[in-house]
N, C-alpha and C positions, 0 to 999 in steps of 0.2 A: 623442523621440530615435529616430531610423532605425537600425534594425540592417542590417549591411552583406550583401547580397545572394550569392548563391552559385551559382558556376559551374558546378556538376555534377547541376545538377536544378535546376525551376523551382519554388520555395516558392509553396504554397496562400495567397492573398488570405488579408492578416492576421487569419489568428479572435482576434486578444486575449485576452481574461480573458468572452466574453460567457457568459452561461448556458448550458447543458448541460440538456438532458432528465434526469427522475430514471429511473433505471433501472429495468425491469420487472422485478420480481420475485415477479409473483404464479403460482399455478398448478404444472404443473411445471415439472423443472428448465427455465432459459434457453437458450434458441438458443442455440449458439456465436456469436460473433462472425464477421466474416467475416475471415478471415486468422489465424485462430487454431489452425487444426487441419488437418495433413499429414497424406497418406497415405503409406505404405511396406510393404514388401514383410516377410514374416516366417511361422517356419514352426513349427508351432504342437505341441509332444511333451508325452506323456506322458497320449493319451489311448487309447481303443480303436483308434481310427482316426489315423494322424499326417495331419495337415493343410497338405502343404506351400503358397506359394505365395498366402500369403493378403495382402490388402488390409487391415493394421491402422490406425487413426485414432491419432494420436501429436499431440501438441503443440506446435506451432511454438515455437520458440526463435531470435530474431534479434539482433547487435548492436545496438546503441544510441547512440548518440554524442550526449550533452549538452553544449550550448553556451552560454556566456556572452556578448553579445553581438560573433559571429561566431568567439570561440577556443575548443577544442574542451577542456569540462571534467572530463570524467571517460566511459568508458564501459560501460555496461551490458550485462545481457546479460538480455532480457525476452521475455513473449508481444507479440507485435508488434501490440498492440490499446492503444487512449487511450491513446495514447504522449505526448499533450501533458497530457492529466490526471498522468500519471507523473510529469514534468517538473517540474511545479508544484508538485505532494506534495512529490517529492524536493528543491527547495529549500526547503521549510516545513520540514518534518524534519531537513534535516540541515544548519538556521540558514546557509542563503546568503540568505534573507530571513527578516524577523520574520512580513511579515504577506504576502497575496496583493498587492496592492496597490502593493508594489514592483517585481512584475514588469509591465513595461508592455506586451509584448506576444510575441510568441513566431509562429514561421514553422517549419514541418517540410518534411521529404521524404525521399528515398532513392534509395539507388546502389544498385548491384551489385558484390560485391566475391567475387574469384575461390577457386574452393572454398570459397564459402560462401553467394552467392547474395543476396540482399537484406537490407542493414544501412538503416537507419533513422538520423535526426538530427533532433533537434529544438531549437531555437536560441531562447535568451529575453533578452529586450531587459531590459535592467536598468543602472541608473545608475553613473555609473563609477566613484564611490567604495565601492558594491555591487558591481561587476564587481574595482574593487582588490583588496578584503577577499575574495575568493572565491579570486585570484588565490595569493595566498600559503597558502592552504591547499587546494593542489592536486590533485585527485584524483586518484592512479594507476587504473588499468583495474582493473575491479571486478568479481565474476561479479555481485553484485545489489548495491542500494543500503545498504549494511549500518551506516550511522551511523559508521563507524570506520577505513572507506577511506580511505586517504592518510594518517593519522596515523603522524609518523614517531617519535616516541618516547613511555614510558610519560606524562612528562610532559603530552601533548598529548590525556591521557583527559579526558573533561570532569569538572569539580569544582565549577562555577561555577551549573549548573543553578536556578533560582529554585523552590521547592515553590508546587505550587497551590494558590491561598488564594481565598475569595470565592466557591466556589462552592457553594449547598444543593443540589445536585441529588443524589439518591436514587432508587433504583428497588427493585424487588420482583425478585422470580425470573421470574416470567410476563415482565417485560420484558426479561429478559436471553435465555432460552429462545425470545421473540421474535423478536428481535433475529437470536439464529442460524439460526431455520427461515428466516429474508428471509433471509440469507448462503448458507445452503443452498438455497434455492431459487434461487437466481442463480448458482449452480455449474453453467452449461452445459459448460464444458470437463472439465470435471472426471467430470462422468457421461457423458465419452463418450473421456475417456483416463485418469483416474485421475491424470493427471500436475501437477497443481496447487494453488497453495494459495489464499486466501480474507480477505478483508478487509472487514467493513463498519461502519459508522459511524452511529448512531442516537441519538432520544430518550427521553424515559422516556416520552415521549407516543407514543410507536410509528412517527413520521415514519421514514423510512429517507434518511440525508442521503447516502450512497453504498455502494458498495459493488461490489468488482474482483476478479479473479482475475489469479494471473500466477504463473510457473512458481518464480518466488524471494516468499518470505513477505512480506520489505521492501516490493519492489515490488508488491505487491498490495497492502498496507498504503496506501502514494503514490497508486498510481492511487485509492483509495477516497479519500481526504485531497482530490486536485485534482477529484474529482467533485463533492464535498461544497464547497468553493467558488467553484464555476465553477456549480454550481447557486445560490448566493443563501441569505442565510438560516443561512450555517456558523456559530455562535458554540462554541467547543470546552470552552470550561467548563459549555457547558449538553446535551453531547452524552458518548458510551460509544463504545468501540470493541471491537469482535469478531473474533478472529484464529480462523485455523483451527490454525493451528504451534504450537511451541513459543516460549514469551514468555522469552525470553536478554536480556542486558543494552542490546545494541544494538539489540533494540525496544524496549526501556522508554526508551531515549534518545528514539528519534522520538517515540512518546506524551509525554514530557517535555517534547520542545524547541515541539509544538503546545500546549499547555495542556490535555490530557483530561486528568477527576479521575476518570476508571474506566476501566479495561482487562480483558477477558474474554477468555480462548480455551477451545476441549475438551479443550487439550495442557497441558503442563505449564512450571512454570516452575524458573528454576534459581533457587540462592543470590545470587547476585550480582543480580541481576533482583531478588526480592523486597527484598535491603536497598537498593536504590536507590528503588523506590518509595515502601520507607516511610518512607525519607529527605524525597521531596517531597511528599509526603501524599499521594500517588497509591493508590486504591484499585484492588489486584488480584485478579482473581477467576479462578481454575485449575480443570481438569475440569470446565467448566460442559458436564455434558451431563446431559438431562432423566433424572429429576426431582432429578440434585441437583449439587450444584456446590460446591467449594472457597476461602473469602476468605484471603487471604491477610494482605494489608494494609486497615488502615483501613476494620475491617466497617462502619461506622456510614452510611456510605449503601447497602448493602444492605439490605432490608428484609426477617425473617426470616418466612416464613410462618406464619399461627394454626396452630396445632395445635386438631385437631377436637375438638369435647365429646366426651367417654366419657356 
């Protein structure tokens, strides 16, 4: 199926669903990406010497406009980097598709739109009875992709959720502790504006399946999600995911509606979050920062460290 073409900017020759390079993450922190970091003007008090006049590094923040083949579904408001990784997460998470595989293929670009300068759109070709059902659950304009966008009454919270079954996978602490020095090592934006938060996606074997920055937690969660299958090799019952945020109800949805049986962040989680996961068997794990960290839900795939001989 052809998604229908657009007159206000010429879409990049179809990238599809092909593979994606796995992201560098060794060393220090990451290059910024390219387009990910503005300058602006700012004046700097409260030191011996005031500093008017200075050249600060800030974080790009651009619209978004997600598209269902060719009608405009909801829009975002992101670091204007893997904007098609985004895409792709953002329908795995927030069930406009079950699996990658339904999206057939996807086309970007971008306008200029007045006082405000460059908004982004990325358009994903998907079958009409998947563009239907998407249809009627609307997205209103969203600041990030937050699970819960366009929901218009209590009713319409999710109840329906399947708990994750079938999966042995366990890990230790070294691979959780892991896991976030790659996250943190790939925080190039962030060690040079402070303005962003962290996502990455791993095994207990140490592979690093992705991992994204973006100025809304959601969205950095997606972008790490369509890197991790656009790379090859995603199976999400046999993978962990590492948040730098706070884990609220509407990330434990996205982790829910992908099948991961473990969720980490350094931040903390609320009530409503933890009894949702232990609703689906989902193992949560809070304040993972070395050497120690917080299980919340379903320790039995965490593995608790020996304790040294006296």
């Amino acid at each position: 199926m052809a998604c229908p073409t657009h007159p206000e900017t010429t879409p990049p020759t179809g990238p599809g669903l092909q593979h994606s390079p796995p992201p560098d993450i060794h060393g220090p922190a990451a290059q910024p990406p390219a387009g990910s970091l503005c300058q602006v003007q700012a004046h700097r008090l409260g030191e011996p010497e005031e500093a008017p006049g200075l050249a600060e590094t800030v974080v790009c923040e651009s619209p978004v406009e997600l598209r269902l083949n060719g009608r405009s579904h909801t829009i975002l408001m992101a670091t204007p980097v893997l904007l098609e990784e985004l895409a792709l997460g953002y329908c795995l998470s927030e069930g406009v598709v079950e699996q990658a595989g339904q999206v057939e293929g996807m086309t970007a670009g971008q306008v200029e739109l007045p006082a405000i300068g460059p908004a982004h759109w990325v358009d994903l070709c998907l079958s009409p009875e998947l563009a239907r059902r998407a249809k009627l659950r609307r997205m209103a304009p969203a600041a990030t992709s937050c699970a819960l966008c366009g929901l218009e009454s209590f009713r319409d919270l999710p109840g329906q959720l399947t708990p994750v079954t079938g999966s042995g996978l366990t890990v230790d602490l070294d691979c959780l502790f892991g896991l976030l020095g790659a996250m943190e090592a790939a925080q190039g934006i962030f060690s040079r504006t402070g303005g962003t938060h962290a996502a990455a996606l791993g095994t207990p074997q140490g592979r690093i399946m992705g991992v994204a920055e973006d100025i809304g937690r959601h969205n950095a969660l997606d972008k790490a999600l369509g890197l991790a299958l656009r790379g090859g090799g995603f199976d999400p019952g046999q993978c962990l995911a590492m948040l730098s945020g706070r884990l609220s109800y509407e990330m434990a949805l996205k982790v829910a509606r992908v099948g991961i049986p473990l969720v980490a962040s350094v931040s903390a989680p609320t009530a409503l979050c933890v009894a949702l996961l232990e609703r689906l068997n989902i193992t949560l794990v809070a304040f993972c920062r070395p050497p120690r960290a917080t299980v919340y839900t379903h320790p039995r795939r965490v593995a608790r460290p020996s304790r040294p001989q006296s």
